[in-house]
N, C-alpha and C positions, 0 to 999 in steps of 0.2 A: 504494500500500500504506500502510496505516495502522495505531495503535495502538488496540486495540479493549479495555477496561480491563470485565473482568466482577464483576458484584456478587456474593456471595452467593444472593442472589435469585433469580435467572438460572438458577446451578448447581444450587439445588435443585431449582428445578419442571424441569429438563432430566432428573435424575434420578429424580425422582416423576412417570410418568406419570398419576396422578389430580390431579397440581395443576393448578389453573385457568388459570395460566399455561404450562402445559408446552408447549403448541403455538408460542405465541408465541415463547416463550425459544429451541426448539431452532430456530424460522424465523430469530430474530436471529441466532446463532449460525452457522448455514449462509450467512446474506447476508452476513456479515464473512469468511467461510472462501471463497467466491465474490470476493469482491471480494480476497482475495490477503492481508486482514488479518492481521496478527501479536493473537493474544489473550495477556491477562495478569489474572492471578490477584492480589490481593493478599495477603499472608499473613492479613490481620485475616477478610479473606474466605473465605479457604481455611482455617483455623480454626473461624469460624462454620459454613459448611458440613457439617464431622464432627462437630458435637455433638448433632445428630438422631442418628445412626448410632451414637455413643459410646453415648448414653444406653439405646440398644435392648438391643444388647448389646456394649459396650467394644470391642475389638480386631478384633475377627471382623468386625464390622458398619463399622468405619471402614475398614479393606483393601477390605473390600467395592465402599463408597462412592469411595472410589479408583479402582478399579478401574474402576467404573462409568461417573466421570468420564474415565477415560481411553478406556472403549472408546468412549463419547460423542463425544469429541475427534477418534475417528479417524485418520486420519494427520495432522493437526495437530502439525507440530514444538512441543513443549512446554519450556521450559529457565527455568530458576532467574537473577533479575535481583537485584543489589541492589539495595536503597534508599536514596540518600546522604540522610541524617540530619542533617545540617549539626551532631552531636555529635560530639567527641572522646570515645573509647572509656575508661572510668576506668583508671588508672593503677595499677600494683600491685597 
């Protein structure tokens, strides 16, 4: 089992099926979920991803896109990781 780290890129043509990658992206993704992989989002990623959907129409369309990414995902356990920053958090 491994760490399988997805782009942006990835997550969009999975949820556009008329992107030119869309075939590709959801085979990566199934051969990492096959092989037992743990995937992970980065925030800067999963950010860029809602602002296609933001800009269509704000809220509606970003739940949306969520969602979509989620039903994509499938049973894929999904959970929230931080990121050590090697910063001390400002003070006061």
């Amino acid at each position: 089992m491994a760490l399988t780290i997805l782009d942006a890129g990835v997550i969009i043509a999975i949820l556009d099926s008329s992107d030119a990658h869309h075939a590709a992206a959801r085979e990566a993704v199934t051969q990492a979920r096959s092989r037992g992989d743990d995937l992970a989002i980065p925030a800067s990623a999963y950010a860029e991803v809602l602002v296609g959907p933001y800009r269509q129409s704000a809220s509606m369309a970003a739940k949306n896109a969520i969602q979509g990414w989620q039903s994509q995902a499938g049973s894929t356990p999904m959970r929230w990781l931080p990121v050590p920053s090697g910063r001390k958090p400002p003070s006061g």
